[in-house]
C-alpha positions in Angstrom: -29.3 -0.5 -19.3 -27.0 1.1 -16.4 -30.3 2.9 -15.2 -31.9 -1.2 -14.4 -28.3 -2.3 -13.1 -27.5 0.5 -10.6 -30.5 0.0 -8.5 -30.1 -3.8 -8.3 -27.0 -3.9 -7.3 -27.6 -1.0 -4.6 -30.6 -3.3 -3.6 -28.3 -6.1 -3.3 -25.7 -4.3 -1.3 -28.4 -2.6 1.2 -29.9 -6.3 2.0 -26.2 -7.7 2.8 -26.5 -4.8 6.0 -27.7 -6.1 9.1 -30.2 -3.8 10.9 -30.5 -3.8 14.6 -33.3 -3.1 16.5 -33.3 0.7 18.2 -32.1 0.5 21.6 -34.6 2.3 23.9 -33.0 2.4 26.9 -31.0 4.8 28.5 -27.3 4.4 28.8 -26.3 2.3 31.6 -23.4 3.3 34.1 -20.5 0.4 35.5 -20.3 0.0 39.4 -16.4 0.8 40.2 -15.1 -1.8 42.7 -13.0 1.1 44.6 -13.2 5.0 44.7 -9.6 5.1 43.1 -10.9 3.4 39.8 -13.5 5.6 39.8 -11.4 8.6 40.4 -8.6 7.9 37.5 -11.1 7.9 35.0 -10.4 10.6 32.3 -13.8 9.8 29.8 -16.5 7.5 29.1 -17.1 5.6 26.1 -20.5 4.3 25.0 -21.0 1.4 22.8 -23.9 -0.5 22.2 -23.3 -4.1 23.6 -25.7 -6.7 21.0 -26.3 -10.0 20.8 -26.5 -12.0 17.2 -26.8 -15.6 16.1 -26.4 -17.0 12.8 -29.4 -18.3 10.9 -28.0 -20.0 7.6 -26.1 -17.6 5.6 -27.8 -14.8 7.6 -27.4 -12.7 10.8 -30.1 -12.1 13.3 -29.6 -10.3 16.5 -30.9 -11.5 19.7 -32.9 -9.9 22.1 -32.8 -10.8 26.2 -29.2 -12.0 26.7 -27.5 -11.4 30.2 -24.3 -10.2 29.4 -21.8 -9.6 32.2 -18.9 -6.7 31.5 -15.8 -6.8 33.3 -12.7 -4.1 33.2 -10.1 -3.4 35.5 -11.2 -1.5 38.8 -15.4 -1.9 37.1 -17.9 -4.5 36.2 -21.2 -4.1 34.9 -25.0 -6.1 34.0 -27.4 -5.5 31.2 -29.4 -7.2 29.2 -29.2 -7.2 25.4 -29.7 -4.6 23.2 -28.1 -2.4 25.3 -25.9 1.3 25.4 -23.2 1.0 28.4 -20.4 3.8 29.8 -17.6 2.1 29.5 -14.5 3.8 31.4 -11.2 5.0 30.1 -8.4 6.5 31.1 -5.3 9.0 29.7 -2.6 7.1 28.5 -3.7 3.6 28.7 -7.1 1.9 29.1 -7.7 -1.9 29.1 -9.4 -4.5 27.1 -12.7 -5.1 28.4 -14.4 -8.5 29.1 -18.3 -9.4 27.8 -19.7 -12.4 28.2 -23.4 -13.2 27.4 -25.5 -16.1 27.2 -29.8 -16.7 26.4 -31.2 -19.6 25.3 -28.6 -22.6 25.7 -26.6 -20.4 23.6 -23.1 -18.0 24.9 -20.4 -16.0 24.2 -17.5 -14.1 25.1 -15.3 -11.5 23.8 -12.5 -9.1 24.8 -12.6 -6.0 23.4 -9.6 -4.1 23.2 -10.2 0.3 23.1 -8.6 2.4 20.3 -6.2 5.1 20.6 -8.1 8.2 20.1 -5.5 10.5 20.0 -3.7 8.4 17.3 -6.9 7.8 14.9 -7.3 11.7 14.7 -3.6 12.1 13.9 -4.4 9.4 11.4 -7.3 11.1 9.8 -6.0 13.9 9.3 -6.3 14.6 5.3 -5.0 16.8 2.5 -7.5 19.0 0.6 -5.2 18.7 -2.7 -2.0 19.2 -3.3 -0.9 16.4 -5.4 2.6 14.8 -4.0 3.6 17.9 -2.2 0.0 18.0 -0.5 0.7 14.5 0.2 4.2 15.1 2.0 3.1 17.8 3.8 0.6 16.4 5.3 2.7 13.0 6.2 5.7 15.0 7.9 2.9 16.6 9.6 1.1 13.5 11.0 5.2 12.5 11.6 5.9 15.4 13.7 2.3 15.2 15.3 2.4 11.4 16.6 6.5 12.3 18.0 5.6 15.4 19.7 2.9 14.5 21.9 2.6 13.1 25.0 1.8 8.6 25.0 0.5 9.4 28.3 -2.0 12.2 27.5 -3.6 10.2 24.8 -7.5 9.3 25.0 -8.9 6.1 24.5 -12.1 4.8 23.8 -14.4 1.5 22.7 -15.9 0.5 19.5 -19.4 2.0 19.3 -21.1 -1.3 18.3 -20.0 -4.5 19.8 -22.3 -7.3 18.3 -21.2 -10.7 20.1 -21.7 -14.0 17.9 -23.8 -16.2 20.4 -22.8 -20.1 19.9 -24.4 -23.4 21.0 -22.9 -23.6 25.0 -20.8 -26.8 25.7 
């Protein structure tokens, strides 16, 4: 009986997943509005910028939306799917605005970066150890995230940002 249920309900979990179509394109660069914001960055982050709309209960993505991407000191044009360098910088990096809009339809987000140096602390993990594993491993992560330097810390975007396109008012 488990041998009928198991694939079914893997079945059923695969077909909740949205696919997106590859992106074939190569990554596309920002144009900095001065030399000093392209001189302060420390790293770039790509993410695939996407378009989706809802259809029913289901997600589709769509192709061909002119999305605009603006950040502090940079602002950028593609067309949707696409793989963009976003800057950052040590210490502190900004949201990010994206705006798109095809067919009637638009949207906008801000996306706000991560702290990379902070999600590695974070992922750090015990091999064992039961509770004493366990405490070692949290006064390390303690001593880890007090020690460093907030202004030597690396920042980046989400890889995938999908924006939910909506009738345009």
């Amino acid at each position: 009986m488990s041998r009928i249920i198991l694939p079914i309900a893997f079945a059923l979990t695969v077909s909740g997943c949205m696919t997106y179509a590859p992106i074939e394109t190569p990554p596309q660069k920002v144009a900095f509005s001065s030399q000093t914001a392209r001189t302060n960055v420390d790293s770039f982050s790509t993410s695939a910028v996407r378009t989706i709309r809802e259809e029913g209960k289901k997600k589709v993505e769509v192709k061909g939306a002119a999305c605009k991407i603006r950040g502090t000191g940079y602002s950028a044009r593609v067309v949707t799917p696409a793989l963009v360098e976003l800057p950052t910088y040590r210490g502190k990096t900004n949201p990010v605005n994206i705006s798109c809009a095809a067919g009637g339809m638009s949207a906008t987000e801000t996306v706000e970066p991560y702290n990379a140096t902070l999600a590695r602390i974070q992922s750090t993990q015990t091999s064992g150890g039961g509770l004493v594993g366990a405490l070692a491993v949290a006064v390390a992560k303690g001593i880890a995230k007090s020690t460093r330097d907030p202004s030597k810390d690396e920042f980046a975007y989400r890889s995938e940002i999908a924006l939910k396109l909506s009738e345009s008012k």
